[in-house]
N, C-alpha and C positions, 0 to 999 in steps of 0.2 A: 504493500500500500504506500507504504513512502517513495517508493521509485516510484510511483505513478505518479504522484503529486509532488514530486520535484522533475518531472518531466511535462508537466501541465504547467507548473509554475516558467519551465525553461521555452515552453512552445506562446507563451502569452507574453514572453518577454523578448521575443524573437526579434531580429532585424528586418524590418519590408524592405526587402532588396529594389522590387518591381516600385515600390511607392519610391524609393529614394532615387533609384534610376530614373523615373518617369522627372519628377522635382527638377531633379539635376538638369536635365537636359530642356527643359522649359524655359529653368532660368538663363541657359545659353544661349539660348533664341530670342528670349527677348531680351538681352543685351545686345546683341547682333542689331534686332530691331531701330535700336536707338540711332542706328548709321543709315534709314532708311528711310527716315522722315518726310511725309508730306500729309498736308491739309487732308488729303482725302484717306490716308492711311489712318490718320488719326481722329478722324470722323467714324471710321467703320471702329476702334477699339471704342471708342466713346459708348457707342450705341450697343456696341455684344457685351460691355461691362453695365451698363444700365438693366438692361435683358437678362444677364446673368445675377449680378449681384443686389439688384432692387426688387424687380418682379421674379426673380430666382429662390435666388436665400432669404432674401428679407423677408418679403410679402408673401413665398410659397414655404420654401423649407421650415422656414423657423414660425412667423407670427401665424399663418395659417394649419399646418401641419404639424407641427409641434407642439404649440400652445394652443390651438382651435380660439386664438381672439377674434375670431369671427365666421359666418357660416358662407359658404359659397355653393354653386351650383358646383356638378363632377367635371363640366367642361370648363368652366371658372379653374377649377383645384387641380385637373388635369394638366390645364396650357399653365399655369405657373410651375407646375413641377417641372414639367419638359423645360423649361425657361431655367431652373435651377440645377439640371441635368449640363448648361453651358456650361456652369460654373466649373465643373469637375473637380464637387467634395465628394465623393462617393455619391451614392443614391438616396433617393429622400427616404428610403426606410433606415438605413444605416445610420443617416446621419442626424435623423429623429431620436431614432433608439439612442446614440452616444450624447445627446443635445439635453434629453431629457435624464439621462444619470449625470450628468453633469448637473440638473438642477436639484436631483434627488440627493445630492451627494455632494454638493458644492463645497471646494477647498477642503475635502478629508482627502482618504488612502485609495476614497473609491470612484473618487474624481478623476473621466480621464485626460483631462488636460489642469489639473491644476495648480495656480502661481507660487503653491509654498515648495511645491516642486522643483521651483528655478523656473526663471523668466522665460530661457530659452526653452525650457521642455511645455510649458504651456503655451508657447507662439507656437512653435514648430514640432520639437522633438516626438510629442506625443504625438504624431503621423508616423515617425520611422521605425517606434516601434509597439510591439504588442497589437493589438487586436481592434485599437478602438473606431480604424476604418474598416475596420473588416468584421463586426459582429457576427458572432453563431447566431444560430437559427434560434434555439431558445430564448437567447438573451434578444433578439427582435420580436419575439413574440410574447416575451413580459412585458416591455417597455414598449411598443406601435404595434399592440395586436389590430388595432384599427387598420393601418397601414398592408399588416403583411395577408389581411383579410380579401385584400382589393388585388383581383387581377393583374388590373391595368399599374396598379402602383407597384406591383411584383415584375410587371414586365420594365414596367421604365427604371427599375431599381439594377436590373439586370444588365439592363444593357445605356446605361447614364455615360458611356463613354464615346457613344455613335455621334453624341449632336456637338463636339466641339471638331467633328472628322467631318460630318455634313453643314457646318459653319464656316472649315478650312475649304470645302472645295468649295464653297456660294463664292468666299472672296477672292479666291484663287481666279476664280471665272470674272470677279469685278477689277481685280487689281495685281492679279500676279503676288508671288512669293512675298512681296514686302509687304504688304497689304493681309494677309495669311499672319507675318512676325507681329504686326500690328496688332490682330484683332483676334488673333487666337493666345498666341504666345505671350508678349507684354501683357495685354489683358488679361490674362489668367494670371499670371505672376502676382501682379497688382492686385486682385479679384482674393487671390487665397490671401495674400498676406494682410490685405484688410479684413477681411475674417478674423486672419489669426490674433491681429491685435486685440479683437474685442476678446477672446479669451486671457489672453495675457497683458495685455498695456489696461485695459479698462477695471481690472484687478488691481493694479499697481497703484497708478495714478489719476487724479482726479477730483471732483469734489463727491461731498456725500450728502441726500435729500434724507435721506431714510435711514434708521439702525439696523440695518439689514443682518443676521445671524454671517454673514461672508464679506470679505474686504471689496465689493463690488463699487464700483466711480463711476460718477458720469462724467465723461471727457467728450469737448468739442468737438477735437481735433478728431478724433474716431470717427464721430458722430456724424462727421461733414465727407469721409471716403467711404461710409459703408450703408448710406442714405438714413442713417436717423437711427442704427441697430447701438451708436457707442453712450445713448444715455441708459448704461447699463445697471449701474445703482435702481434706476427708476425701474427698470425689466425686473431685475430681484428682487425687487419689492410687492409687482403685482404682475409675475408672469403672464397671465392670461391677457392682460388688457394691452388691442392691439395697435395703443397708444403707447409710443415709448420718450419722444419728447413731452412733457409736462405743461410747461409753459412757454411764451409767447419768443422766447430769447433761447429754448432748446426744439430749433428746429427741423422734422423730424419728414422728410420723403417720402417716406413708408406709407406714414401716415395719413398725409395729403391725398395720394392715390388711392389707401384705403376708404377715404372718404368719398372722392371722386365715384371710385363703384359703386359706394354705397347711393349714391346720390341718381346714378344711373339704374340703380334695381336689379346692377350685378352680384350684388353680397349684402349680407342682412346681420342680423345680431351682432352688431359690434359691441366686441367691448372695449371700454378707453373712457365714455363717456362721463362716466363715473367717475372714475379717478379724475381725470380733469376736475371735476366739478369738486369733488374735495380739497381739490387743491388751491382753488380760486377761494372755497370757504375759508379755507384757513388761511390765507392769505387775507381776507376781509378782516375777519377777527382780527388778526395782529394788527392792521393799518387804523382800527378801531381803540 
């Protein structure tokens, strides 16, 4: 029994060769990119990092999909997944499943990306190794049995890695190779490691609204490359609400577009509202 469980313990602490490879080689390219510069190059990454990382991660993986801050139709939930399939974090059940133990479990042992661990294992590290992009099938089926219930979120979990190859050939076809470093490569660089901050830098540094049980901050600076995901103090405070700027000076993209659908009759039960409005209370009081 102990060789099994010191073989469990060595296969969970493993090195992702194939994740570290892949990283590696992205970030070479968009380096490269940087020597390839034009308006139009830089218009197409603009637009597959908004695609990928607002209507992706923001608005599909995390505030829709993970937290359910609000209800959308399946063709609503479906075209934003596929949107966060750009991003290439894994799939949206994976990265569900590791999203929400990370809120179950914030800054302990069973946290898997977290800051008490060292800064660099919570930006990055915690990708190269163990398991936490790659969940077993049990561990997705306690944490997004919602997710792993759904077909369609089974198929586009599986293969999350087709739409940044069917985004390289769209550009390939508008702009040639540089155009490709542009908008797949630099863009996803940029894309992951704005992510990674919000687990690591919005941890560290920042201010704090809330006594939140975790070192969680809201920082700006986050807040302004990852559309509104870095007033993270305020997220840990009331995960569900799919309001994460608060007030009028923490302004939040997600959100705005949240609203927008809401406003068009594409998504319904939001939450945010509330909170907002406690916030502005207590804010009266005091100025009283």
């Amino acid at each position: 029994m102990q060789n099994v469980v010191e073989i469990k313990e060595f296969e969970s602490d493993k090195i992702q060769w194939v994740t570290l490879s892949v990283i590696t080689i992205f970030h070479i390219l968009a380096f490269a990119a940087l020597f390839t510069f034009s308006w139009a190059n830089l218009l197409a990454a603009v637009i597959t990092w908004w695609i990928a990382g607002s209507w992706g991660i923001g608005m599909g993986y995390h505030r829709l999909l993970t937290h359910r801050g609000f209800k959308a139709p399946k063709f609503i939930e479906y075209f934003l997944t596929f949107c966060g399939t750009l991003g290439l974090q894994s799939g949206a059940i994976n990265w569900v499943t590791t999203h929400r133990i990370h809120h179950a479990f914030t800054e302990t042992d069973k946290d898997p990306h977290s800051p008490r661990n060292g800064t660099y294992w919570s930006h990055m590290g915690w990708i190269f190794r163990g398991k936490a992009q790659n969940q077993d099938e049990a561990t997705q089926m306690r944490y997004a049995p919602d997710l792993v219930k759904d077909k369609v979120h089974v198929f586009l979990s599986n293969y999350y890695w087709v739409t940044p190859i069917i985004a390289a050939v769209i550009l390939y076809a508008i702009g040639g190779f540089p155009m490709v470093l542009w908008g797949v490569f630099l863009r996803q660089v940029i894309g992951w490691h704005s992510t990674w901050l919000v687990n690591s830098a919005t941890h560290l540094w920042g201010s704090r609204r809330f006594e939140t049980r975790d070192d969680s901050r809201n920082n700006g600076l986050i807040a302004a490359v990852t559309f509104g995901e870095g007033w993270h103090n305020n997220h840990h405070a009331h995960p569900r609400s799919a309001k994460h700027g608060l007030t009028w000076a923490e302004f939040d993209v997600n959100w705005v577009q949240i609203k927008f659908l809401e406003k068009l009759g594409l998504v319904s039960d939001v939450y945010g509202y509330e909170i907002e409005k406690e916030i502005q209370d207590e804010a009266f009081q005091e100025a009283a």
